[in-house]
C-alpha positions as CSV (number, residue, x, y, z in Angstrom):
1,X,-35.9,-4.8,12.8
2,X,-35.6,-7.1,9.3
3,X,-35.0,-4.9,6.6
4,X,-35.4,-6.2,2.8
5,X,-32.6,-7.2,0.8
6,X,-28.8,-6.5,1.5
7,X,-27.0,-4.4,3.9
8,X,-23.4,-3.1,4.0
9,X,-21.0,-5.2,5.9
10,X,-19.8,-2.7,8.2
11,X,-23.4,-1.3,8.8
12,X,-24.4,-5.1,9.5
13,X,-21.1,-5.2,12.2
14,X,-21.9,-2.3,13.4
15,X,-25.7,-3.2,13.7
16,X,-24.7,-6.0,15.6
17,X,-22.4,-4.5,18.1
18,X,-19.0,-6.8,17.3
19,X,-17.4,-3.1,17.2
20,X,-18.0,0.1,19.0
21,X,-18.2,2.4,15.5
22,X,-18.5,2.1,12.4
23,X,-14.9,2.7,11.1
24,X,-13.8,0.0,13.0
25,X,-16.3,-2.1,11.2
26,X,-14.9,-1.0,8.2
27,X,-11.2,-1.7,8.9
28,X,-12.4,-5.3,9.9
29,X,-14.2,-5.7,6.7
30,X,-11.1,-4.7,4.7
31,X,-8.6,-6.3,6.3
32,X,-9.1,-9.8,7.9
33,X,-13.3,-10.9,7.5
34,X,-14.5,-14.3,4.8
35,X,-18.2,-13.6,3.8
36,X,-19.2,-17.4,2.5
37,X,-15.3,-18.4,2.6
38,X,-14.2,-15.6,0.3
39,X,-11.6,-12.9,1.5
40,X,-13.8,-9.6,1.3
41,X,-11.6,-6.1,0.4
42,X,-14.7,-3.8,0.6
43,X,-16.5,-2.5,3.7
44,X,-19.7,-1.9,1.0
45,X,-20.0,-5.7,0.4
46,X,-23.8,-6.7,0.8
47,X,-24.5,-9.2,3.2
48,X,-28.4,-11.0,3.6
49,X,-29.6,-13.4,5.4
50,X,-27.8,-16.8,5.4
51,X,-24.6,-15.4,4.8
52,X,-21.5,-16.9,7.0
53,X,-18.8,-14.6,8.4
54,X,-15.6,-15.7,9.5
55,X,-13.3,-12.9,11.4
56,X,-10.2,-12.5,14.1
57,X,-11.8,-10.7,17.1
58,X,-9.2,-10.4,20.0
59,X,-7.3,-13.7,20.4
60,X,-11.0,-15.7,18.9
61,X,-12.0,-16.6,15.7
62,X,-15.4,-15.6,15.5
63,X,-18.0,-17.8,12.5
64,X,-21.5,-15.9,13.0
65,X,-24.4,-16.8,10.6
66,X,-26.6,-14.0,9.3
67,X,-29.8,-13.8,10.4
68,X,-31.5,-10.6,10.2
69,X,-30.6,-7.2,9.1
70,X,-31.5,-3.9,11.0
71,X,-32.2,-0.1,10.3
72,X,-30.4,0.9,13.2
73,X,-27.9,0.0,16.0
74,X,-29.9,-1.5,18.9
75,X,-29.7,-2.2,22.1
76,X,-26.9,-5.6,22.9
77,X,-30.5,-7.6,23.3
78,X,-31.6,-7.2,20.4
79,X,-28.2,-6.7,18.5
80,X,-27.7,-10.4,19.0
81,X,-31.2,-11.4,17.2
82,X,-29.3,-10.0,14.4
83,X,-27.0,-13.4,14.0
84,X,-26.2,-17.0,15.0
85,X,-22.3,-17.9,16.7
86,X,-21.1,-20.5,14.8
87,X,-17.8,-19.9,16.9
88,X,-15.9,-23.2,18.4
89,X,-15.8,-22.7,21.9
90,X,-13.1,-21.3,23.6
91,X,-10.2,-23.2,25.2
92,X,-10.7,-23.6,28.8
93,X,-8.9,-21.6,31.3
94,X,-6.2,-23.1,32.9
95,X,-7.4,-22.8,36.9
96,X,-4.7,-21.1,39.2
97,X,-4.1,-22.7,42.5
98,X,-2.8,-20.0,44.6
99,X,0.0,-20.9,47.1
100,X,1.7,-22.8,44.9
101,X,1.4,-26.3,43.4
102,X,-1.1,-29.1,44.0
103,X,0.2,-32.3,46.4
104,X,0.4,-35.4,44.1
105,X,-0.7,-38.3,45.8
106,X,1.8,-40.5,47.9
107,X,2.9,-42.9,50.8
108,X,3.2,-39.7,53.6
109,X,7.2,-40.5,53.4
């Protein structure tokens, strides 16, 4: 699975399934991704091991470590060997009550 050296940034995306092809790995790369807190404008940036990504993916701001480069896309098992999620967690979910609102507490009156 660990290939030597440096790997394209949207092969190592790709690789490690955060998009569903490869040109979409590319348009991320281009437009909105920090490799090690610099804006990258290439897709063919090399990324290695120990490198730090930091990228918009839906409404989440993903921050994944590098940890291994592939030869090939996996499967999602072993796609996420591939990196660490530095990622804050998401915001919790505001719980629905249905039929309306919750009954503060009172006197019965």
């Amino acid at each position: 699975m660990a290939a030597e050296g440096t790997l394209r940034l949207d092969k190592w995306l790709w690789h490690a399934r955060f998009v569903k092809s490869r040109s979409l790995a590319a348009q991320l790369a281009e437009k909105r991704l920090r490799l090690n807190g610099t804006v990258v404008s290439k897709a063919h940036q090399p990324v290695r091991p120990g490198d730090v990504l930091t990228f918009s993916l839906g409404n989440r701001v993903r921050v994944i470590r590098v940890l291994a480069l592939s030869a090939r896309r996996g499967p999602p098992a072993e796609a996420r060997l591939l990196y660490e999620d530095l990622s804050p967690a998401p915001p919790p979910r505001e719980s629905h009550v249905p039929g309306g609102e919750e009954e503060e507490d009172g006197d019965g009156d």
